[in-house]
TORRONU-846376 format. One line per 10 residues: number of its first residue (from 1); for each residue z, x, y of N, C-alpha, C, O, CB. Coordinates in Angstrom, 1 decimal, always signed. Glycine has a CB too. Layout:
N
NUM	Z:X:Y:Z:X:Y:Z:X:Y:Z:X:Y:Z:X:Y; ...
This chain:
159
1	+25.4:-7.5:+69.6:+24.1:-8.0:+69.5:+23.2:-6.9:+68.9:+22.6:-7.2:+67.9:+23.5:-8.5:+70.8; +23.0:-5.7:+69.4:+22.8:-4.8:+68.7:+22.9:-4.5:+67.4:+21.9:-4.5:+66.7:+23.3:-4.4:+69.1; +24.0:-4.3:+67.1:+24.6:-4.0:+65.9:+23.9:-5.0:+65.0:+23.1:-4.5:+64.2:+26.3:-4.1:+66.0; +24.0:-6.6:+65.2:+23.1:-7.4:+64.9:+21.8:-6.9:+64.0:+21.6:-6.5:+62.9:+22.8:-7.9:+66.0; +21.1:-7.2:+65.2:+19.7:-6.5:+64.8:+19.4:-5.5:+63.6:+18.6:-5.3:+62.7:+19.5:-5.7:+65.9; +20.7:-4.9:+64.3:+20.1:-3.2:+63.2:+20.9:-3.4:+61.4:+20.9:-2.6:+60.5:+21.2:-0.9:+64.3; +21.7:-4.7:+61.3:+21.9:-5.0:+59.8:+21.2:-6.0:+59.8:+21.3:-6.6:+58.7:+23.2:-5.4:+59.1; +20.2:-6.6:+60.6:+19.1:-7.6:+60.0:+18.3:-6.9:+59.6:+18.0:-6.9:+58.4:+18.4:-8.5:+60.8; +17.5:-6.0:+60.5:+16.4:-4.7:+60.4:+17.0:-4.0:+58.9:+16.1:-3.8:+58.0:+16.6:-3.4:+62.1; +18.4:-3.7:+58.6:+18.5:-3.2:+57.3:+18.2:-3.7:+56.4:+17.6:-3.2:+55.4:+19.3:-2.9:+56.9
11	+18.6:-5.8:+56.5:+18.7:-6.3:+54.9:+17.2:-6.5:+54.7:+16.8:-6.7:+53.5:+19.8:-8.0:+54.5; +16.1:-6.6:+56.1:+14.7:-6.8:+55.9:+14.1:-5.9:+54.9:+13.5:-6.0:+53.8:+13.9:-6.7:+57.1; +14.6:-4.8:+55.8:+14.1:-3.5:+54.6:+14.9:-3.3:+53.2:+14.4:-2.4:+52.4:+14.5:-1.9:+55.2; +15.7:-3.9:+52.9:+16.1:-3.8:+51.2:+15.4:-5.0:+50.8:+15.2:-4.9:+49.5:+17.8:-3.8:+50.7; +15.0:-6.0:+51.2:+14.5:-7.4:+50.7:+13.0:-6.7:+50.2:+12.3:-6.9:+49.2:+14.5:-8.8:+52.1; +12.7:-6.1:+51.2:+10.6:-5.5:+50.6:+11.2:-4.4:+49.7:+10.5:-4.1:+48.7:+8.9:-4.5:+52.4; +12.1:-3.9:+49.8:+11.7:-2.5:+49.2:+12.0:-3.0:+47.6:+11.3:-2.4:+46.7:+12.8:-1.0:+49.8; +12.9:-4.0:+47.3:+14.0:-4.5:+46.0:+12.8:-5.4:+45.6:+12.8:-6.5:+46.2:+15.8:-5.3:+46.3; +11.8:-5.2:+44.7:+11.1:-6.4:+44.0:+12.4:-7.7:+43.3:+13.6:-7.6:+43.2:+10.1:-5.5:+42.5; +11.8:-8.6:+43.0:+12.8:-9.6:+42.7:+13.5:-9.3:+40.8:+14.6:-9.4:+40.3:+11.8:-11.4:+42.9
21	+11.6:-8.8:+40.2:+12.1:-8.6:+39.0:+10.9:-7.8:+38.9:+9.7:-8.1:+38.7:+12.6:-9.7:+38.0; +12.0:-6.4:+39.0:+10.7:-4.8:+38.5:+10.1:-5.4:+37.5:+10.7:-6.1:+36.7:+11.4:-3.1:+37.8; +8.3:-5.1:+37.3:+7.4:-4.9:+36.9:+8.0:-3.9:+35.6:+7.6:-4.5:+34.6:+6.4:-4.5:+38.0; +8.8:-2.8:+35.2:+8.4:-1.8:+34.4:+10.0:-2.6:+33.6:+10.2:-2.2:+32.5:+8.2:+0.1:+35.0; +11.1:-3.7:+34.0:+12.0:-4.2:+33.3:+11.5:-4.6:+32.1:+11.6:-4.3:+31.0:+12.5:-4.9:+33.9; +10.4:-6.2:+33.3:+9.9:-6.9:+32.0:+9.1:-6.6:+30.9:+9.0:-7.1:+29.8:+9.3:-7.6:+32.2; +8.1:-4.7:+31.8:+7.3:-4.4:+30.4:+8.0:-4.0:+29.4:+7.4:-3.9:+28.3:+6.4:-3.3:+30.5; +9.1:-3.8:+29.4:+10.5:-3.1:+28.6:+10.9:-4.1:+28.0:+11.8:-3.7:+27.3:+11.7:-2.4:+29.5; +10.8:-4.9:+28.0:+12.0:-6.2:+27.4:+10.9:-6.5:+26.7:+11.2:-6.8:+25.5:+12.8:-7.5:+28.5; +9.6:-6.6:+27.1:+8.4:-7.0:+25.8:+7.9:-6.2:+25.1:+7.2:-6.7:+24.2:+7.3:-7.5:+26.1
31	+8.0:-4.8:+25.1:+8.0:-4.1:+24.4:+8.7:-3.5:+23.2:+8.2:-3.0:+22.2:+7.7:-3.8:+24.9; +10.3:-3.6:+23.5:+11.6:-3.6:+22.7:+11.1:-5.3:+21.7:+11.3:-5.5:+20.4:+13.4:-3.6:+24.0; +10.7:-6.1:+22.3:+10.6:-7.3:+21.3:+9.3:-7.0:+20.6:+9.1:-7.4:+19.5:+10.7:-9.0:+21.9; +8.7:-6.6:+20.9:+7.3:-6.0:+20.3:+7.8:-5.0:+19.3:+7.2:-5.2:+18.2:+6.1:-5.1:+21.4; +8.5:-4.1:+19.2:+9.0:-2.8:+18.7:+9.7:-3.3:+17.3:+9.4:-2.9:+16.2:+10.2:-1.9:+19.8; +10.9:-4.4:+17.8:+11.7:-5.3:+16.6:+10.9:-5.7:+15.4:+11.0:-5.5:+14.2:+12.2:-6.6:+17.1; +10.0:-6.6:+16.5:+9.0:-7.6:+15.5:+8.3:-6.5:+14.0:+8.4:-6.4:+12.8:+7.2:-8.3:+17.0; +7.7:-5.9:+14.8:+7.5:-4.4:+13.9:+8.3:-3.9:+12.5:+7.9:-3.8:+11.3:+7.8:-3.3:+14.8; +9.2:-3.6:+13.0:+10.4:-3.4:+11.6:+10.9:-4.1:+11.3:+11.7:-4.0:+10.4:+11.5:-2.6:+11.6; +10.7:-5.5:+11.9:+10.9:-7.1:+11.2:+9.9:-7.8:+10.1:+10.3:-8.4:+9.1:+10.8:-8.1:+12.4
41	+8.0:-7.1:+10.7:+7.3:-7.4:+9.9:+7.2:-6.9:+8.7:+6.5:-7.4:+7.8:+6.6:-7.4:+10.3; +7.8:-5.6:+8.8:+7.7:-4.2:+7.5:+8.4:-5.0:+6.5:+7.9:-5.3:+5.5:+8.8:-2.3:+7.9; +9.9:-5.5:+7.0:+11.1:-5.9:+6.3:+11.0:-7.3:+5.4:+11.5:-7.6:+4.4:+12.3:-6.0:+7.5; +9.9:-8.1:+6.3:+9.8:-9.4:+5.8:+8.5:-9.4:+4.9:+8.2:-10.3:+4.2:+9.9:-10.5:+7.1; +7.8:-8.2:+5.1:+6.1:-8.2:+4.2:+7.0:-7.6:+2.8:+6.7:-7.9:+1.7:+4.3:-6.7:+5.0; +8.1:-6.7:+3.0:+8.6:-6.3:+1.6:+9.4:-7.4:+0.4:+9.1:-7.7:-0.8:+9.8:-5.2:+2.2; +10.4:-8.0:+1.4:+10.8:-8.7:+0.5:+9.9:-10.5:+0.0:+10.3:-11.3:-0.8:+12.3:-8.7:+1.1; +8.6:-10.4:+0.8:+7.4:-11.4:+0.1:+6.7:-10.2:-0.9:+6.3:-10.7:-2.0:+6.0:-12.2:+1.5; +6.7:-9.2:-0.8:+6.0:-8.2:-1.7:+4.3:-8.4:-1.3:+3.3:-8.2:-2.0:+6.4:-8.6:-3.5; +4.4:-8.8:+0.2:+3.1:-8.9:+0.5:+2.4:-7.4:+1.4:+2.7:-6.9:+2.5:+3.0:-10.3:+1.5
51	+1.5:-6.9:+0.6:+0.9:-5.4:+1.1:+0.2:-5.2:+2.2:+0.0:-4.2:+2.8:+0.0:-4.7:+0.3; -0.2:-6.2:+2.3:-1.2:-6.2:+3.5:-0.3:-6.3:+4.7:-0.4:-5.7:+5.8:-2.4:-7.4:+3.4; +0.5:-7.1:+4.5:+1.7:-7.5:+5.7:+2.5:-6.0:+6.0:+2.5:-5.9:+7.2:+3.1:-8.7:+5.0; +2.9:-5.1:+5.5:+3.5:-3.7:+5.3:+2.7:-2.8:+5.8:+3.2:-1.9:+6.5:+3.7:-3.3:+4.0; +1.1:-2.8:+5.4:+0.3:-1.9:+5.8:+0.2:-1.8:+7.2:+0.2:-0.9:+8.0:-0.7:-1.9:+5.3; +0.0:-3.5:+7.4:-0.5:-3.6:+9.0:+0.5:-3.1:+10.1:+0.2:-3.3:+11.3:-0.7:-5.1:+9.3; +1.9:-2.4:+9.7:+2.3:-1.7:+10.9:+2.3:-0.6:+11.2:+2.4:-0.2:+12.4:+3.2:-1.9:+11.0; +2.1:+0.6:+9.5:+1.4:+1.5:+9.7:+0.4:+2.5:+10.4:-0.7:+2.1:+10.4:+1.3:+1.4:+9.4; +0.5:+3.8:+10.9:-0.8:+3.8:+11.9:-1.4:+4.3:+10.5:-0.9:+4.1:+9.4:-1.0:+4.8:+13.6; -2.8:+5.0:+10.8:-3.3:+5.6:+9.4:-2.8:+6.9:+9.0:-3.2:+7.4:+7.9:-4.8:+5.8:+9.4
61	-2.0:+7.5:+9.8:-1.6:+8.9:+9.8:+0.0:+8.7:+9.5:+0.8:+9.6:+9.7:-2.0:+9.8:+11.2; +0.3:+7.5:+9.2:+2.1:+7.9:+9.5:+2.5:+8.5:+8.3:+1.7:+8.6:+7.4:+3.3:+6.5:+9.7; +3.6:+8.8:+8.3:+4.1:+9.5:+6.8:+5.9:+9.3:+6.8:+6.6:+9.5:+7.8:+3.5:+11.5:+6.7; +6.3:+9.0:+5.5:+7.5:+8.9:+5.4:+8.3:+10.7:+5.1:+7.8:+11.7:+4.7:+7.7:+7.8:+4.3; +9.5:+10.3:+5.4:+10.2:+11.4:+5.6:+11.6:+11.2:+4.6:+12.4:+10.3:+4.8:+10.5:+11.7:+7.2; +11.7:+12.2:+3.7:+13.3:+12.1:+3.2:+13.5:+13.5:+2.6:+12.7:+14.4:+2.8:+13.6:+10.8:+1.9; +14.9:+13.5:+1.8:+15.2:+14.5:+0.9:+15.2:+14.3:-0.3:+15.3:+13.1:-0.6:+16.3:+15.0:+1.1; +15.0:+15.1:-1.3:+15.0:+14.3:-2.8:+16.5:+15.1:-3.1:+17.4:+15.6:-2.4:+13.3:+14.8:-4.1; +16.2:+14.9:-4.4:+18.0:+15.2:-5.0:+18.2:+16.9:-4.9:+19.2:+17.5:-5.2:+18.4:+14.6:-7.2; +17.3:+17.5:-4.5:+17.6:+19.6:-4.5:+17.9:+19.2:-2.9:+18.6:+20.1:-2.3:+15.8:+21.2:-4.8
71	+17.7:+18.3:-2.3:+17.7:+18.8:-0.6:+17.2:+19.0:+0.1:+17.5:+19.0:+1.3:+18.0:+19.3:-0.1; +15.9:+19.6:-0.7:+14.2:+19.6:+0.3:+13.4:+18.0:+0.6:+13.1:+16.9:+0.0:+12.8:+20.6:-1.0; +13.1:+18.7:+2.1:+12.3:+17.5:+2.4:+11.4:+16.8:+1.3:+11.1:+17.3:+0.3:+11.4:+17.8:+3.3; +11.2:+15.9:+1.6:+10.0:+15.3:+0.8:+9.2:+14.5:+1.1:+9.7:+13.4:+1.0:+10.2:+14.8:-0.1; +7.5:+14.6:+1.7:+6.8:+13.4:+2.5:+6.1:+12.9:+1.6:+5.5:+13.3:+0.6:+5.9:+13.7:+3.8; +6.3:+11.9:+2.2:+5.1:+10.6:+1.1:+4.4:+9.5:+2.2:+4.8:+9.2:+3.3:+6.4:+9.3:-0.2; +3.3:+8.9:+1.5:+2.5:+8.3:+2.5:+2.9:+6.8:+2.3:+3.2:+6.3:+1.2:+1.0:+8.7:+2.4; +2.9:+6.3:+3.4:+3.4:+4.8:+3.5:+2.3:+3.6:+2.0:+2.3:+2.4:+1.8:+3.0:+4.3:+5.8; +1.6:+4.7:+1.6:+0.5:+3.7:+0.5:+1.4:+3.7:-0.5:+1.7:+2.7:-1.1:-1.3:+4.3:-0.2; +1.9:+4.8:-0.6:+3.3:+5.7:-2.3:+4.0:+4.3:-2.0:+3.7:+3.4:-2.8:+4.8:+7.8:-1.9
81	+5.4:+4.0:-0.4:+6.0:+3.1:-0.6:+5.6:+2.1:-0.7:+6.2:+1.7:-1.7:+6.6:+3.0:+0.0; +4.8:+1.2:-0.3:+4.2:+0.2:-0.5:+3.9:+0.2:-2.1:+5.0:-0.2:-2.5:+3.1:+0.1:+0.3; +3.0:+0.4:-3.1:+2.6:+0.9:-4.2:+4.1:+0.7:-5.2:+4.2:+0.4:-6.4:+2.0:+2.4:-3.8; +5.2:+1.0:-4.2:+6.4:+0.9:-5.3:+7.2:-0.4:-5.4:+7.8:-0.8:-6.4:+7.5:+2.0:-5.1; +7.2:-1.0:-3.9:+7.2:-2.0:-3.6:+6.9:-2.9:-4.6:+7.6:-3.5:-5.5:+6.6:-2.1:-2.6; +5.2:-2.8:-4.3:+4.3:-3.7:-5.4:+4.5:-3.8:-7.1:+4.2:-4.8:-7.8:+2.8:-3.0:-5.2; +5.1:-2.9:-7.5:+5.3:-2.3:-8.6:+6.3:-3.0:-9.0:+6.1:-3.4:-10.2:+5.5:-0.9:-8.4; +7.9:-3.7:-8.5:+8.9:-3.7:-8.7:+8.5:-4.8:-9.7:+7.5:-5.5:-9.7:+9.7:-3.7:-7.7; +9.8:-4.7:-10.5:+9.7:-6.7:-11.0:+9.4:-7.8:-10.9:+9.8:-8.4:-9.9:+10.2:-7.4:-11.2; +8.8:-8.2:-11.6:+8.5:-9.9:-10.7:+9.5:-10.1:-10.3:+10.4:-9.5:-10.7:+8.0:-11.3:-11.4
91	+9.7:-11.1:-9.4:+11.1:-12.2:-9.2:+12.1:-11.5:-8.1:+12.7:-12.1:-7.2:+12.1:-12.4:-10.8; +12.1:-9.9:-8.5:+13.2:-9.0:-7.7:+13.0:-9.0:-6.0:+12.1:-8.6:-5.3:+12.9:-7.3:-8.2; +14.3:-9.6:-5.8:+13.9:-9.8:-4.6:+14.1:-8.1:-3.6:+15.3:-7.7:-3.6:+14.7:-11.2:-4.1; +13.4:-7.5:-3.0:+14.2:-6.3:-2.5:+14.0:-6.7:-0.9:+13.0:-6.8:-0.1:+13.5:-4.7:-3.0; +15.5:-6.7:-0.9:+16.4:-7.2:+0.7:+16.7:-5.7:+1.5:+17.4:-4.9:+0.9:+18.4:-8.1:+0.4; +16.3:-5.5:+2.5:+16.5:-4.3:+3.2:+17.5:-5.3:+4.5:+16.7:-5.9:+5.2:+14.9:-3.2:+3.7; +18.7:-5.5:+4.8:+19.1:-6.0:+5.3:+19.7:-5.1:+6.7:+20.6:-4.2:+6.5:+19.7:-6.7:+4.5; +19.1:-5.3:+8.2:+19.8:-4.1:+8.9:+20.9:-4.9:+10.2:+21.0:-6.1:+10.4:+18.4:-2.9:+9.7; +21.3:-4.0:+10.7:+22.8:-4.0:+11.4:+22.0:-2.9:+12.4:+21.1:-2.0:+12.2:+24.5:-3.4:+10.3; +22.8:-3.2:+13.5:+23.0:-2.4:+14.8:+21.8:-1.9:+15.1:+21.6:-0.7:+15.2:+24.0:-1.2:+14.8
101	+21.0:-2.8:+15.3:+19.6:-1.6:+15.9:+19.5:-1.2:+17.3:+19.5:-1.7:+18.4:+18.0:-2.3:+15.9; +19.4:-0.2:+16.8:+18.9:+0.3:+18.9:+17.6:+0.7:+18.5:+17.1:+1.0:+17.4:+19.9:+2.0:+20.1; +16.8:+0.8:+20.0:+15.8:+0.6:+20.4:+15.4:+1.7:+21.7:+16.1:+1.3:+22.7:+15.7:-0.7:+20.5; +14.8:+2.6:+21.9:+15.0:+3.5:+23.0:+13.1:+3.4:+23.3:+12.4:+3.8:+22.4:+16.1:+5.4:+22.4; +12.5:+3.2:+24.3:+11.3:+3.3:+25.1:+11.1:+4.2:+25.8:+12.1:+4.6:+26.3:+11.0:+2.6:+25.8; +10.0:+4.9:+26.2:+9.5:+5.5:+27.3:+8.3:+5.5:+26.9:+8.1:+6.2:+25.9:+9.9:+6.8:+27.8; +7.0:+4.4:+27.6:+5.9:+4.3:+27.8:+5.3:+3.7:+26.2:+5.5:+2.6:+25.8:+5.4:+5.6:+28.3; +4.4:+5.1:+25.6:+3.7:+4.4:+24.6:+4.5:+4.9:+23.6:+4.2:+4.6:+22.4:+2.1:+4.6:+24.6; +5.7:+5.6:+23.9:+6.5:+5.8:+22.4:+7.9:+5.4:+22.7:+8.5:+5.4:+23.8:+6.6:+7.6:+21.7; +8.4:+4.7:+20.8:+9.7:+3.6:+20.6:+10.3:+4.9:+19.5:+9.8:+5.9:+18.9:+9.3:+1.4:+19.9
111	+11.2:+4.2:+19.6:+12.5:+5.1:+18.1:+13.4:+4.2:+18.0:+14.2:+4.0:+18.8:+13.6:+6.7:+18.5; +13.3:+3.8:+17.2:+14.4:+2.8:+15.9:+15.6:+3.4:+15.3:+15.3:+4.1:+14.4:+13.5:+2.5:+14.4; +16.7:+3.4:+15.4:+17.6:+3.9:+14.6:+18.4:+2.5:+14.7:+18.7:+1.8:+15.7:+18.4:+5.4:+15.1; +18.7:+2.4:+13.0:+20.0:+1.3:+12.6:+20.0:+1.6:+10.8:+19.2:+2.0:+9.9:+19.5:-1.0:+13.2; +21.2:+1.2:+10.9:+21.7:+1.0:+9.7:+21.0:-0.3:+8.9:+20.4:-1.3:+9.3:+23.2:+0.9:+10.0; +21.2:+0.2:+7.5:+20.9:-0.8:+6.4:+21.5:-0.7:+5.4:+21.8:+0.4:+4.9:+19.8:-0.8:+6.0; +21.9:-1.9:+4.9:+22.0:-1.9:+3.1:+20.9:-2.7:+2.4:+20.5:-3.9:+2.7:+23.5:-2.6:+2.5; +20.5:-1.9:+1.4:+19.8:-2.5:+0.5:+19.9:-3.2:-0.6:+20.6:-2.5:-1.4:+19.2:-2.0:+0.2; +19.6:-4.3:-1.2:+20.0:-5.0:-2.3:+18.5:-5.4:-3.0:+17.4:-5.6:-2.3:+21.1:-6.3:-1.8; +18.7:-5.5:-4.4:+17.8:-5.1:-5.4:+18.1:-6.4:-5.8:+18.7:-6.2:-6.9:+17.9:-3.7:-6.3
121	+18.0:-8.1:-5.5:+18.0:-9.1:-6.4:+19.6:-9.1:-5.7:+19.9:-8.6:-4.6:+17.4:-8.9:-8.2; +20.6:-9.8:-6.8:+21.7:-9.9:-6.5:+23.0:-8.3:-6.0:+24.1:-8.2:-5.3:+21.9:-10.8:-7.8; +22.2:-7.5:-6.6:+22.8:-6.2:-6.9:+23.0:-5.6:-5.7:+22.3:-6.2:-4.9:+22.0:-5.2:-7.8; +23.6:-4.8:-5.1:+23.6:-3.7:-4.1:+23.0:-2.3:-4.6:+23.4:-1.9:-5.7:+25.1:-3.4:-3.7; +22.2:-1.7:-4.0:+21.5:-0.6:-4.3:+22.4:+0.3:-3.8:+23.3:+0.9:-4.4:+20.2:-0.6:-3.7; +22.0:+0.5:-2.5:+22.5:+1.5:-1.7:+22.6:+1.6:+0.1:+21.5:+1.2:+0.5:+21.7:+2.4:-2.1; +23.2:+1.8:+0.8:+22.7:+1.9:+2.4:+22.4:+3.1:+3.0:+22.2:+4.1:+2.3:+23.7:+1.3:+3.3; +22.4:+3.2:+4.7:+22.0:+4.6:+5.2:+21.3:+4.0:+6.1:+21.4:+2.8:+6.2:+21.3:+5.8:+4.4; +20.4:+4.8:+7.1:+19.9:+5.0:+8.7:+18.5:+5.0:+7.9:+18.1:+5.4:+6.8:+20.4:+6.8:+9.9; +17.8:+4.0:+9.2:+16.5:+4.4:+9.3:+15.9:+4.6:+10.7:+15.9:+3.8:+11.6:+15.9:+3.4:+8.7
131	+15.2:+6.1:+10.7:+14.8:+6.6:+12.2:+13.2:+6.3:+12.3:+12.5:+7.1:+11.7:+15.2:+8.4:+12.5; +12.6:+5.2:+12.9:+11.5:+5.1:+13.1:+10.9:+5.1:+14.0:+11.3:+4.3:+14.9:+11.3:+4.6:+12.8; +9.4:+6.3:+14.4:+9.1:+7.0:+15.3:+7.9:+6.0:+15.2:+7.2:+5.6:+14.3:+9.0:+8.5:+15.1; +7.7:+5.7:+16.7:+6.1:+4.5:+16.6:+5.6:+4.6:+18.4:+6.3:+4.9:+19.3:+6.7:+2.2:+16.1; +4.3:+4.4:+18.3:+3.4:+4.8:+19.5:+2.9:+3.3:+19.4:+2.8:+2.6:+18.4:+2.1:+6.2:+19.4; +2.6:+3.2:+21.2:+1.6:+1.9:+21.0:+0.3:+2.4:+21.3:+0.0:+3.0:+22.4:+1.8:+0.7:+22.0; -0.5:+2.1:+20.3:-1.8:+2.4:+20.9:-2.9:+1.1:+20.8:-2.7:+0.2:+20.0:-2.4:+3.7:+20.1; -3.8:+1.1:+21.5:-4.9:+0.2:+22.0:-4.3:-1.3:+21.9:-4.9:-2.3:+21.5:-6.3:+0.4:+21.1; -2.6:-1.2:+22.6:-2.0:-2.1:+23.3:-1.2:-3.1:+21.8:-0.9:-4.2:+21.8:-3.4:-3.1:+24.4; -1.1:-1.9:+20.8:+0.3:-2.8:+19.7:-0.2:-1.6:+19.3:-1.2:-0.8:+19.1:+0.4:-4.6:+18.6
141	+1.9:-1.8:+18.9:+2.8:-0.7:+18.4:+2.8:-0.2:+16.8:+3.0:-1.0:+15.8:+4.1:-1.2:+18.8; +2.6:+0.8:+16.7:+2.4:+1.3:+15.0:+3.7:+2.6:+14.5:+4.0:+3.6:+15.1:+0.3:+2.2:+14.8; +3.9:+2.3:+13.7:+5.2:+3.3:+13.0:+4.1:+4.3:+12.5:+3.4:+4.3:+11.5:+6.5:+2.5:+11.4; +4.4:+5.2:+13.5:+3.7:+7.0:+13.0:+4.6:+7.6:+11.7:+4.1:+8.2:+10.8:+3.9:+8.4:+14.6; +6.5:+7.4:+12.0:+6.9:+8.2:+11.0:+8.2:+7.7:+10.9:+8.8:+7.3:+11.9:+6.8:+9.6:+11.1; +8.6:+7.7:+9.9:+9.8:+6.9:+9.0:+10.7:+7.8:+7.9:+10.2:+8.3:+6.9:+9.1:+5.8:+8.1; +12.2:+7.9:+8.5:+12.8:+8.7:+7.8:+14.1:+8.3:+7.8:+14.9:+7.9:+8.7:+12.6:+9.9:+8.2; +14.2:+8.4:+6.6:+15.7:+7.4:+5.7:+16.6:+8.2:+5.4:+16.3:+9.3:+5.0:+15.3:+6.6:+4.0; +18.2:+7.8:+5.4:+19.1:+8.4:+4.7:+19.8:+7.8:+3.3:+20.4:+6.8:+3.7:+19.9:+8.6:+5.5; +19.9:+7.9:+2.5:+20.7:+6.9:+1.1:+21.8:+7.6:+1.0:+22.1:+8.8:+1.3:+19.9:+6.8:-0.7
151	+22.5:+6.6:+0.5:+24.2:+6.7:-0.1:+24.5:+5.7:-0.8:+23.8:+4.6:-0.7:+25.3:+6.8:+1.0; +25.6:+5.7:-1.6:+26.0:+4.4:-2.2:+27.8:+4.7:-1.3:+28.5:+3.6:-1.1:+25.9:+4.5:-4.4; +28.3:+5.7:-0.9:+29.5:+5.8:-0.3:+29.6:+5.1:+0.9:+28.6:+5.1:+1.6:+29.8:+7.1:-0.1; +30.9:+4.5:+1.4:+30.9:+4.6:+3.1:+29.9:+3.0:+3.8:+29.7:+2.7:+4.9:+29.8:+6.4:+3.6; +29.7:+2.3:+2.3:+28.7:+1.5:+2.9:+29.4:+0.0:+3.2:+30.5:-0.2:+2.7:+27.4:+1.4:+2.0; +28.7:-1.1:+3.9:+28.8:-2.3:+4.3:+28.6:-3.4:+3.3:+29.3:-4.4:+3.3:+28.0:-2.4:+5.3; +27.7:-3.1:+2.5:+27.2:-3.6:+2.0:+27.3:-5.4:+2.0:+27.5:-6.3:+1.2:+27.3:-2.8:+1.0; +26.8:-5.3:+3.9:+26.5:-6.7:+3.9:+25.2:-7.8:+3.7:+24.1:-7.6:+4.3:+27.0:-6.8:+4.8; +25.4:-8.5:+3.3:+24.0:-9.6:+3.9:+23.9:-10.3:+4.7:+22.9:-11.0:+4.8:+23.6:-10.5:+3.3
């Protein structure tokens, strides 16, 4: 009878202590879909060639990150990509198609890493990693900084 008691008295106390469904899960599960939507909207304002759609995930300070062909960095401001975007051919459709995203949180900062291949209209361009660094501020998420790898080797080149 005893004994009783003292595993009822236990499962009481794991029943209060174990919420049914942590508070910081679900903020996590809406924020990773908040985080997606993001490099979903970048991806889908590019290939409409719509600017305003591209800008709006931007914060005002972000800046892109790569190497040029010597191997030195090279930053450019998310107006440059957009701007080239805009620039392209009529008609050209440019498909940034990605694979494997992960998604990693803590609080008001996300990091994006997945693969892509790009295709230029029917053509294959090129693929490689995109690492994107983004904060939420005043409650939605903005890509502070963006940094790409290219190759034409080694790639998927799926759609």
């Amino acid at each position: 009878m005893k004994l009783e008691r003292m595993l009822l008295l236990a499962a009481g106390i794991l029943l209060i202590a174990a919420p049914a469904t942590p508070l910081a899960a679900q903020q996590s599960a809406d924020d990773e879909a908040a985080v997606r939507a993001v490099v979903q909207r970048l991806f889908d304002g590019m290939r409409q060639r719509d600017t305003a759609m591209m800008r709006s995930v931007f914060a005002d300070e972000a800046q892109f990150y790569g190497l040029n062909r010597e191997g030195n960095v090279h930053v450019t401001l998310p107006s440059d990509f957009i701007a080239s975007i805009a620039g392209a051919p009529p008609g050209l459709l440019l498909d940034e198609v990605l694979h494997d995203v992960e998604i990693r949180i803590d609080g008001p900062l996300a990091a994006v890493w997945t693969y892509y291949d790009f295709f230029a209209g029917d053509n294959f361009s090129h693929c490689g990693y995109d690492a994107f660094q983004m904060l939420k501020t005043q409650g939605e998420w903005k890509i502070v900084a963006l940094a790409d790898s290219r190759r034409r080797e080694g790639c998927r080149q799926q759609r």
